[in-house]
The first five atom37 places (N, CA, C, CB, O) and aatype in JSON, in Angstrom:
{
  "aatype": [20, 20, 20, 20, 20, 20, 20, 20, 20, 20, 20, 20, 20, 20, 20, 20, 20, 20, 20, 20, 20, 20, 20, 20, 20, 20, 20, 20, 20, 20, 20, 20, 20, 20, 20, 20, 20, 20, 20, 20, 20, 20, 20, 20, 20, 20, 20, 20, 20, 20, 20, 20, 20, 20, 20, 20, 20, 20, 20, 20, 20, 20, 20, 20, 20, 20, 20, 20, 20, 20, 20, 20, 20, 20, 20, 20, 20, 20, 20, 20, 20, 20, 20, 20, 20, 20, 20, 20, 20, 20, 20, 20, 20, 20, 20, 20, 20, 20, 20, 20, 20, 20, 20, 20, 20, 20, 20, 20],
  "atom_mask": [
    [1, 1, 1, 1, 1],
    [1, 1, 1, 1, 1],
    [1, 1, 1, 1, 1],
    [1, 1, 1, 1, 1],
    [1, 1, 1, 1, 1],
    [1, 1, 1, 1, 1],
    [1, 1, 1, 1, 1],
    [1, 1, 1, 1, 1],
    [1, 1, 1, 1, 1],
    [1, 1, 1, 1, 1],
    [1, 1, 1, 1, 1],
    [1, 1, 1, 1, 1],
    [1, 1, 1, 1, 1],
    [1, 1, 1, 1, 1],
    [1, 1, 1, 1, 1],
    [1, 1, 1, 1, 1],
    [1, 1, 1, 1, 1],
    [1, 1, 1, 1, 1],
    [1, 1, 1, 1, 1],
    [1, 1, 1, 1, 1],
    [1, 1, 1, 1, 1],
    [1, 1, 1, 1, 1],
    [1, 1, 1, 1, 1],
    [1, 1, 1, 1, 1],
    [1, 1, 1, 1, 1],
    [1, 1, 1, 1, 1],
    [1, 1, 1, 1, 1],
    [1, 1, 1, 1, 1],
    [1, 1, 1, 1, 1],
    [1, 1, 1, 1, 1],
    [1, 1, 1, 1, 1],
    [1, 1, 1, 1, 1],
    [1, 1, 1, 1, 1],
    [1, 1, 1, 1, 1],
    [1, 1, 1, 1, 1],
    [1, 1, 1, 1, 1],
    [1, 1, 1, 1, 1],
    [1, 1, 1, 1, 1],
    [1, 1, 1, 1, 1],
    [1, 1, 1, 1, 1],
    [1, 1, 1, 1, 1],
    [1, 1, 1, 1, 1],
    [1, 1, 1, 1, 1],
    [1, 1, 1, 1, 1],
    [1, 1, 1, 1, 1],
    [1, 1, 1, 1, 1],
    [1, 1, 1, 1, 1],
    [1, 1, 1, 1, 1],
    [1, 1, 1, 1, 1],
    [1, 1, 1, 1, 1],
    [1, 1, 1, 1, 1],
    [1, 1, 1, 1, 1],
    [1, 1, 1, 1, 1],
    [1, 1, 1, 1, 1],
    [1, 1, 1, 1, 1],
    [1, 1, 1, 1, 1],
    [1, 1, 1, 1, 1],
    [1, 1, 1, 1, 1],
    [1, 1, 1, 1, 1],
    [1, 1, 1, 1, 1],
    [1, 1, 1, 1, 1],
    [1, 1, 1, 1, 1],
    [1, 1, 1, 1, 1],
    [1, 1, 1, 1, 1],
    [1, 1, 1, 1, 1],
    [1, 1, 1, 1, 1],
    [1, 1, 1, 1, 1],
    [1, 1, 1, 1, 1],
    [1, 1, 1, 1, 1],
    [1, 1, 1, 1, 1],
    [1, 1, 1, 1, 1],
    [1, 1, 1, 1, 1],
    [1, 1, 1, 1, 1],
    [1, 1, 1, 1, 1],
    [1, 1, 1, 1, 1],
    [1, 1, 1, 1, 1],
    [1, 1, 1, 1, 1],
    [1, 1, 1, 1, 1],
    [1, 1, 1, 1, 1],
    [1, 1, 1, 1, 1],
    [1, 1, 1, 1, 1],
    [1, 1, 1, 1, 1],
    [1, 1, 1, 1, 1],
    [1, 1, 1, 1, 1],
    [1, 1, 1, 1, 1],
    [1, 1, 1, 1, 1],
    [1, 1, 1, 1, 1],
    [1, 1, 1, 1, 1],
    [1, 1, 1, 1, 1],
    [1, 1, 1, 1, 1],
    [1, 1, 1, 1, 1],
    [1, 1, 1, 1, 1],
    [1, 1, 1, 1, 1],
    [1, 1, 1, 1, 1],
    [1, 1, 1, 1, 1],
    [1, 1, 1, 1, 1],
    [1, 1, 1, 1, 1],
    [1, 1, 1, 1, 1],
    [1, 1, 1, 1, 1],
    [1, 1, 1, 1, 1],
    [1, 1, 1, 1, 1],
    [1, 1, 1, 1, 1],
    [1, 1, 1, 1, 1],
    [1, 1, 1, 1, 1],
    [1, 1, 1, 1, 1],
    [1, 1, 1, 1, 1],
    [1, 1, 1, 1, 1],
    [1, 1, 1, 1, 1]
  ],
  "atom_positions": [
    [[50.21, 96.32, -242.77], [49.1, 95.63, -243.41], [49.43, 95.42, -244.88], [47.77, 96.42, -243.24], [49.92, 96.37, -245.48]],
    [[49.12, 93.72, -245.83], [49.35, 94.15, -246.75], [48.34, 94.74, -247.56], [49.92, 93.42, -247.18], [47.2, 94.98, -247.15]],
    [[48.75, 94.96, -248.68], [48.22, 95.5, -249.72], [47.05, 94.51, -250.3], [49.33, 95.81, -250.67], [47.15, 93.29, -250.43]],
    [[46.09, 95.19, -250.58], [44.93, 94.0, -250.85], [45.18, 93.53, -252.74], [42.91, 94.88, -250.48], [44.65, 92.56, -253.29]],
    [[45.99, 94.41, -253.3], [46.06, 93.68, -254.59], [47.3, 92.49, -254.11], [46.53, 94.86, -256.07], [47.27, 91.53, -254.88]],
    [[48.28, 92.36, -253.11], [49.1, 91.65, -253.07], [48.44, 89.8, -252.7], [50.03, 92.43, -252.1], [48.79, 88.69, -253.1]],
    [[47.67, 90.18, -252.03], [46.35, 89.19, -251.75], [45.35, 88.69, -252.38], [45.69, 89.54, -251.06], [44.63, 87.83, -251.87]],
    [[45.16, 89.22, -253.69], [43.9, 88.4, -254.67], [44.6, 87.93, -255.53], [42.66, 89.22, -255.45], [45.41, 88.49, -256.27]],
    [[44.24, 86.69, -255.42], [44.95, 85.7, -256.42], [44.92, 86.27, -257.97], [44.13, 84.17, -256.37], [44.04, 86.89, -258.58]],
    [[46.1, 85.86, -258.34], [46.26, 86.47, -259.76], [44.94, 86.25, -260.83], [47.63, 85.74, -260.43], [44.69, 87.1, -261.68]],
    [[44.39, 85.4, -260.74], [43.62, 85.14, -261.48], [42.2, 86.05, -261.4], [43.56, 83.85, -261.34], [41.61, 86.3, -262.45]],
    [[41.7, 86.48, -260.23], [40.99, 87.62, -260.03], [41.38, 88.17, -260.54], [40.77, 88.14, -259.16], [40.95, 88.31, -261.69]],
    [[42.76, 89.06, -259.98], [43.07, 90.39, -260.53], [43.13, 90.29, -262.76], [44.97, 90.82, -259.58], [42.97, 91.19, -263.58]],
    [[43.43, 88.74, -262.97], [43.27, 89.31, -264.89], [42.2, 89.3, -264.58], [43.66, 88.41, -266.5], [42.09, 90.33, -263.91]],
    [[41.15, 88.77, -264.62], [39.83, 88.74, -264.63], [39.55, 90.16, -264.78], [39.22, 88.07, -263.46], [39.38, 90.59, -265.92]],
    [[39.47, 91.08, -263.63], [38.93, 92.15, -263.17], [39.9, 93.02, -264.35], [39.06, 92.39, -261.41], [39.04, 93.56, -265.03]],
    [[40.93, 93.32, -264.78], [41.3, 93.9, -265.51], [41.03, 93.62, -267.01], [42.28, 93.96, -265.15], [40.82, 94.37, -267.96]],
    [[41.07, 93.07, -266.96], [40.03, 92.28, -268.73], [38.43, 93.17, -268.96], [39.28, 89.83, -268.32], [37.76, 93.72, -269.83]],
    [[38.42, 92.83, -267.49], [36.64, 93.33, -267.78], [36.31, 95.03, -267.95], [35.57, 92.81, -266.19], [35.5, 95.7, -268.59]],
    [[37.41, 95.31, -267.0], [37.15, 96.7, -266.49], [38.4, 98.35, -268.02], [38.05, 96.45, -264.12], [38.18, 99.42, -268.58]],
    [[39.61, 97.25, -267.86], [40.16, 98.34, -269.07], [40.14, 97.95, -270.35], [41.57, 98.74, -268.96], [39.99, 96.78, -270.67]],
    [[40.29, 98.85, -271.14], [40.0, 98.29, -272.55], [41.27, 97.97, -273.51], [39.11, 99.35, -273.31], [42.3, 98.6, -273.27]],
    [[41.27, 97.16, -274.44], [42.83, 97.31, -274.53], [43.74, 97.92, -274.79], [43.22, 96.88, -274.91], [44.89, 97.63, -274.47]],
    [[43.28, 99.22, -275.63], [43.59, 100.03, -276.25], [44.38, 100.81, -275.5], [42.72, 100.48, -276.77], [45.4, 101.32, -275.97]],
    [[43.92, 101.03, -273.98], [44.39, 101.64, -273.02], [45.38, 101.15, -272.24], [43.57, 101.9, -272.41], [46.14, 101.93, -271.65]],
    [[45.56, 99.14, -272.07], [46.36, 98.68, -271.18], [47.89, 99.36, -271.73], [46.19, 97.0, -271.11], [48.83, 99.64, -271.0]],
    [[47.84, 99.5, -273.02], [49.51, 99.53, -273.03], [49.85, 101.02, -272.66], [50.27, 99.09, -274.67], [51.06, 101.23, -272.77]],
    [[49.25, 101.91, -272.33], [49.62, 103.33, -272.18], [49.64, 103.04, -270.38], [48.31, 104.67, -272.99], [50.27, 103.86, -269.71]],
    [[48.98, 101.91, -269.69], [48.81, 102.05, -268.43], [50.46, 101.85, -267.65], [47.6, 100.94, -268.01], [51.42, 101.14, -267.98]],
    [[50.23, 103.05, -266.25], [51.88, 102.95, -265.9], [51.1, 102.62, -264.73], [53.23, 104.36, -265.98], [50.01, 103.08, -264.39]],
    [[52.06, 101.47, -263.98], [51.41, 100.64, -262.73], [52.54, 100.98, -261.77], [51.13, 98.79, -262.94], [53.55, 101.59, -262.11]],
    [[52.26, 100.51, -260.48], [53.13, 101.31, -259.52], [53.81, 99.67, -258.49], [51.86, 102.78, -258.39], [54.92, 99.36, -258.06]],
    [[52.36, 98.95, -258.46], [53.03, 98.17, -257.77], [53.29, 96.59, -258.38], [52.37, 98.23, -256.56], [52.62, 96.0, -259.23]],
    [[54.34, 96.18, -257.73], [55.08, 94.58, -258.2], [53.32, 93.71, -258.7], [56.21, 93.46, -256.18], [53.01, 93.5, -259.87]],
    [[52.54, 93.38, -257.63], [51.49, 92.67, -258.29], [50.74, 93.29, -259.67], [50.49, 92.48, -257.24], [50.42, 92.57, -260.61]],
    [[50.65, 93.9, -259.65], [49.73, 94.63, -261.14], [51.02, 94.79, -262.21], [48.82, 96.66, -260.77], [51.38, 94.07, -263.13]],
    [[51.4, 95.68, -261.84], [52.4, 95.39, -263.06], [52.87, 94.03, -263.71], [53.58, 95.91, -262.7], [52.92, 93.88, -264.93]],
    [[53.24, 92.94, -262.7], [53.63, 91.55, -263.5], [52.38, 90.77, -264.3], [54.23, 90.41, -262.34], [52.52, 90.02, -265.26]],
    [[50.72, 91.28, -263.45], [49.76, 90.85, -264.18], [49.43, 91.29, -265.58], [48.85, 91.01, -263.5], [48.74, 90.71, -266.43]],
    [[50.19, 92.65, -265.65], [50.25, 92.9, -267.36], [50.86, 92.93, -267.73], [49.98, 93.62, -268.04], [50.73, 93.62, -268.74]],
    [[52.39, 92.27, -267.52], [53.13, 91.05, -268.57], [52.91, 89.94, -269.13], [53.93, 90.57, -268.23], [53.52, 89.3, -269.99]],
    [[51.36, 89.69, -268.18], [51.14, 88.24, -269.05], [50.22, 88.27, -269.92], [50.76, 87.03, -268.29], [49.28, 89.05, -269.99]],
    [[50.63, 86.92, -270.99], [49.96, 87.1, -272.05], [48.37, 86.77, -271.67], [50.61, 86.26, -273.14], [47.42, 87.3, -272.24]],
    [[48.27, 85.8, -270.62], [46.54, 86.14, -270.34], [45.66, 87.16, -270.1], [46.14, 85.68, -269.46], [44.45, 87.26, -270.24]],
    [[46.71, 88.06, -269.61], [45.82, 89.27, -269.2], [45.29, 89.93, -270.54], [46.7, 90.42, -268.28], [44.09, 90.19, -270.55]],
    [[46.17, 90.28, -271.9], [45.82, 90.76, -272.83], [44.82, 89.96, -273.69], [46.84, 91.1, -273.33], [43.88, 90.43, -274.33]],
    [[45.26, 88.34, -273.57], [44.21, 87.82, -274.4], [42.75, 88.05, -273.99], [44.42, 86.44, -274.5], [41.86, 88.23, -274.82]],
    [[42.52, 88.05, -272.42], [41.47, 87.73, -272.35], [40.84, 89.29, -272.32], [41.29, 86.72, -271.25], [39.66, 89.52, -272.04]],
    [[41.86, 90.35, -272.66], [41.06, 91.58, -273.02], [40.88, 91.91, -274.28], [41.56, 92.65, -272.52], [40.08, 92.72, -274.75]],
    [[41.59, 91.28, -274.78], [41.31, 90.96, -276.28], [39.86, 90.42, -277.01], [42.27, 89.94, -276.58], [39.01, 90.83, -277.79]],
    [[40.08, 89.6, -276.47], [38.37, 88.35, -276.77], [37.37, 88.99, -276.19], [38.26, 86.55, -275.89], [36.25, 88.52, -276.37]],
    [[37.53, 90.46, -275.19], [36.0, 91.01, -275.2], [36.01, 92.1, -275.87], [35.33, 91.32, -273.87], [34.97, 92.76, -275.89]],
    [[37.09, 92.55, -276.53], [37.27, 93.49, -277.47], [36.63, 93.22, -278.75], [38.57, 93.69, -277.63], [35.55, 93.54, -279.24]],
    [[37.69, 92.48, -279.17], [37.16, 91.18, -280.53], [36.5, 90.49, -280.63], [37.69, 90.32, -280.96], [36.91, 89.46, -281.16]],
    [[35.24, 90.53, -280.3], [34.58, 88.78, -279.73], [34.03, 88.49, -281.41], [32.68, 88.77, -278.05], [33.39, 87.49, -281.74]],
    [[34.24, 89.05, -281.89], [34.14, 87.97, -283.51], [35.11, 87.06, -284.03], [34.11, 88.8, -284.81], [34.86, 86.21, -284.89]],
    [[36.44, 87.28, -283.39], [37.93, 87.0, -283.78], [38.02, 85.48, -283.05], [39.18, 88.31, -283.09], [37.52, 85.68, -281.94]],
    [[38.28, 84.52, -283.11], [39.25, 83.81, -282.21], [40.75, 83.75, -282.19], [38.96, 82.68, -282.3], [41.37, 83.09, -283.02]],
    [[41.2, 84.27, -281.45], [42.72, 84.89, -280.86], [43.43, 83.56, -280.37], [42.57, 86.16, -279.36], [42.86, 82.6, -279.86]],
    [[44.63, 83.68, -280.58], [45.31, 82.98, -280.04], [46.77, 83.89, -278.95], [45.64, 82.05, -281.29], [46.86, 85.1, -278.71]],
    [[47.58, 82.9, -278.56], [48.1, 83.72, -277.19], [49.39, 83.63, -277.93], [47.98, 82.99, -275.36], [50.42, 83.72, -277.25]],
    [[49.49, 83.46, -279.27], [50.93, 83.62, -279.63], [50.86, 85.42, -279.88], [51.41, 82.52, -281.22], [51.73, 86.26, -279.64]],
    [[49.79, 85.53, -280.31], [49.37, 87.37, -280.9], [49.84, 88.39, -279.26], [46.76, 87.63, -281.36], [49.98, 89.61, -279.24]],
    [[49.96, 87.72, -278.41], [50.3, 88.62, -277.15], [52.03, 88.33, -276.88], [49.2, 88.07, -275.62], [52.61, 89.16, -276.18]],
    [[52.71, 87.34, -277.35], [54.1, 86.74, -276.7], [55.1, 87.41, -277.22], [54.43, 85.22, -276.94], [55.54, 86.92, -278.26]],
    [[55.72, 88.58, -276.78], [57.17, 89.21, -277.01], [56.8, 90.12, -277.74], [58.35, 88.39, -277.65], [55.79, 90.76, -277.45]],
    [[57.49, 90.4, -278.81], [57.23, 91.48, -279.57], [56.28, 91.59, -280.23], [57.95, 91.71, -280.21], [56.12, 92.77, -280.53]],
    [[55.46, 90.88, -280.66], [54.11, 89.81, -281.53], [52.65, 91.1, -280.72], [53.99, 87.11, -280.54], [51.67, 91.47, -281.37]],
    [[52.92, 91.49, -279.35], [51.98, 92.31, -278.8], [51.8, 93.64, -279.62], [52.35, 92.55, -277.41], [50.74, 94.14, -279.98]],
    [[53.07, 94.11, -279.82], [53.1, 95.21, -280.27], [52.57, 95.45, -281.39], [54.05, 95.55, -280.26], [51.8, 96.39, -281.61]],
    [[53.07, 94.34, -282.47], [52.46, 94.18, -283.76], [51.18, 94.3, -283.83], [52.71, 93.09, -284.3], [50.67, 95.15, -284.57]],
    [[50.34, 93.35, -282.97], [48.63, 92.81, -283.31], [48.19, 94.23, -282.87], [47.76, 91.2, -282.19], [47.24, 94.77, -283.43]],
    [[49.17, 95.12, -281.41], [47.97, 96.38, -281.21], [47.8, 97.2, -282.04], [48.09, 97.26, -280.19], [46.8, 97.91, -281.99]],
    [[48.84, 97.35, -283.14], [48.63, 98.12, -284.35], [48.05, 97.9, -284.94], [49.23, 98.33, -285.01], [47.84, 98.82, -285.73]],
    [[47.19, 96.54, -285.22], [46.57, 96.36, -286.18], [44.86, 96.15, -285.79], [47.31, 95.26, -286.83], [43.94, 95.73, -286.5]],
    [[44.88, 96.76, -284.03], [43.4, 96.42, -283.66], [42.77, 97.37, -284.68], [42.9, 96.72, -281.96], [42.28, 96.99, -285.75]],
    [[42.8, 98.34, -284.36], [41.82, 99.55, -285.2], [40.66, 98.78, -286.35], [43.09, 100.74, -286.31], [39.44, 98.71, -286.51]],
    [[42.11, 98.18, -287.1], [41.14, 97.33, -288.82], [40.0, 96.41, -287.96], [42.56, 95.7, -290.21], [38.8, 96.34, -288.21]],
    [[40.76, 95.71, -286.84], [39.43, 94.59, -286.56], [38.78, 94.85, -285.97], [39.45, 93.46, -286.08], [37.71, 94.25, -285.87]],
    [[39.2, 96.24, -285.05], [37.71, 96.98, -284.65], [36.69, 97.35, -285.2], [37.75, 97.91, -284.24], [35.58, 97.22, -284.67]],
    [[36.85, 97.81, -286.2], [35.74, 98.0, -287.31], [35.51, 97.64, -288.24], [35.57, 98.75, -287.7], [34.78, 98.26, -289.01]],
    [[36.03, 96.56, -288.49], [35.52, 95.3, -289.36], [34.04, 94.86, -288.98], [36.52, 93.97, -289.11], [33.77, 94.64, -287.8]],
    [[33.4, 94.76, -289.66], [31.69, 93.67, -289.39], [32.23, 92.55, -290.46], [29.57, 94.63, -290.13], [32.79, 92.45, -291.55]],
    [[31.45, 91.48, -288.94], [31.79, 90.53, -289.14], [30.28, 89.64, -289.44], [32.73, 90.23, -288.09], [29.6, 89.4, -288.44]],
    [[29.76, 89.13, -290.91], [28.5, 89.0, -291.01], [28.41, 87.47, -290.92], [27.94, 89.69, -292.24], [27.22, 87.33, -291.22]],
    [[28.76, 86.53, -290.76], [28.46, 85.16, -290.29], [28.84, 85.04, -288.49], [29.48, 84.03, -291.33], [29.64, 85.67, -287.79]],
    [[28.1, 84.22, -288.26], [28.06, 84.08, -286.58], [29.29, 83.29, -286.11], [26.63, 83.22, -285.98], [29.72, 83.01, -284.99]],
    [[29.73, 83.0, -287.42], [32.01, 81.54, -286.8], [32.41, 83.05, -286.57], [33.82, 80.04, -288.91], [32.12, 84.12, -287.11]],
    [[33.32, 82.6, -285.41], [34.56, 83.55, -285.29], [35.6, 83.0, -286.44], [35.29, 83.47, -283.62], [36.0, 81.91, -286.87]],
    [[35.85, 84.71, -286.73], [37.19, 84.73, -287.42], [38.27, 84.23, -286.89], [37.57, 85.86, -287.68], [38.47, 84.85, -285.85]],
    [[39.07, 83.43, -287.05], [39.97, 82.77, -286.78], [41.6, 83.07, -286.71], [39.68, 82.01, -287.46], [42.27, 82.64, -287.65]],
    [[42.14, 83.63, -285.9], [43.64, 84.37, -286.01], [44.38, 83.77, -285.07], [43.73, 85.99, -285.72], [44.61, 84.22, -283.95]],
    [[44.92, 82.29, -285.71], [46.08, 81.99, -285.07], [47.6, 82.3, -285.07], [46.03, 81.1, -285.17], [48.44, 81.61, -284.48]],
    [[47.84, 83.32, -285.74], [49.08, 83.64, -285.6], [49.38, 85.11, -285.81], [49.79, 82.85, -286.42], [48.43, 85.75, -286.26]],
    [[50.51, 85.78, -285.58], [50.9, 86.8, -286.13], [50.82, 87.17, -287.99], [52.14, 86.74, -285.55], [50.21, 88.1, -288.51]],
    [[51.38, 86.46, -288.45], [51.13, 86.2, -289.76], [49.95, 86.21, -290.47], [51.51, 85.25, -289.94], [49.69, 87.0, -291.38]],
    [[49.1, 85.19, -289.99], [47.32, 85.04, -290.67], [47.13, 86.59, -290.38], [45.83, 83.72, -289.58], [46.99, 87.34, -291.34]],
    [[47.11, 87.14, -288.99], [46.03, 88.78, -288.3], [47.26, 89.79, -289.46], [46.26, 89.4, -285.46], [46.78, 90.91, -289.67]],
    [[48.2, 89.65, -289.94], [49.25, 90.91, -290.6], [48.13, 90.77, -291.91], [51.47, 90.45, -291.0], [47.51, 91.71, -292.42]],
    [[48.08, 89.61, -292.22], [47.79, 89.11, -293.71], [46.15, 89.72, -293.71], [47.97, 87.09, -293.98], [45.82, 90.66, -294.44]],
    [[45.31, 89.09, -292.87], [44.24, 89.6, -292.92], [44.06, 90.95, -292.79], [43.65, 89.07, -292.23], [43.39, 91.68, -293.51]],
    [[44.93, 91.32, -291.53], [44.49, 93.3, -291.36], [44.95, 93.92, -292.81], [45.71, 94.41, -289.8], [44.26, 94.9, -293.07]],
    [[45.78, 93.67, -293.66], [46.87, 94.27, -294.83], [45.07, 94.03, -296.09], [49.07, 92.7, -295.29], [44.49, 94.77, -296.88]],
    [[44.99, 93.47, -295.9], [43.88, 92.66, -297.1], [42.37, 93.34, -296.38], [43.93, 90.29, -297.02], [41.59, 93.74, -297.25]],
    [[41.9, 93.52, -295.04], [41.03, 94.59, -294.43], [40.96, 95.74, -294.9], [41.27, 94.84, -293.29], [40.03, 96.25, -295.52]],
    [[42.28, 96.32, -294.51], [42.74, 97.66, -294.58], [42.53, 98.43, -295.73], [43.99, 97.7, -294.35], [42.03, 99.55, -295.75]],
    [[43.14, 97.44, -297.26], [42.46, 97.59, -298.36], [41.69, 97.2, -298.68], [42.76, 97.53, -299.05], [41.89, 96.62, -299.75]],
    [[40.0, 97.1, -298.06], [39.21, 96.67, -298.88], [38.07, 98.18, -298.95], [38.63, 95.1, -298.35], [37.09, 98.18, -299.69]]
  ]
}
């Protein structure tokens, strides 16, 4: 019989993992099988756990691509607890703008 994660279309399974882990946690997560594990190589899976993390931020999917992941998770903490007092999302299209902003956060 197969495996029922081998059977829900990928797009369920980010879905359901977006909603359910937080991000803080995906990168410590050790997965066992071929479907889950490749779903958290992709950069959708993190963005879209990102944007319910951050929902003041607007993220872009370069902040998840290659090494660029590693960077932005270091720098969630600052935008976790940042208040954000106008109702626009903050705007972070790149690695660069979120370094620049968290560095300029960090010291305020």
């Amino acid at each position: 019989m197969a495996s029922l994660i081998a059977v829900l279309p990928n797009h369920v399974l980010r879905g359901s993992m977006a909603k359910f882990l937080l991000l803080s946690d995906m990168s410590r997560l050790q997965v066992a099988d071929v479907a889950t594990k490749s779903s958290l190589d992709e950069v959708g899976i993190w963005l879209e756990s990102a944007r319910v993390a951050l929902p003041e931020f607007s993220l872009s999917e370069e902040l998840f691509k290659g090494g660029a992941r590693g960077s932005f998770l270091m720098m969630l903490r600052v935008f976790r607890s940042t208040a954000v007092s106008r109702m626009d999302q903050v705007p972070l299209p790149s690695l660069a703008a979120a370094t620049k902003l968290s560095k300029l956060l960090a010291n305020a």
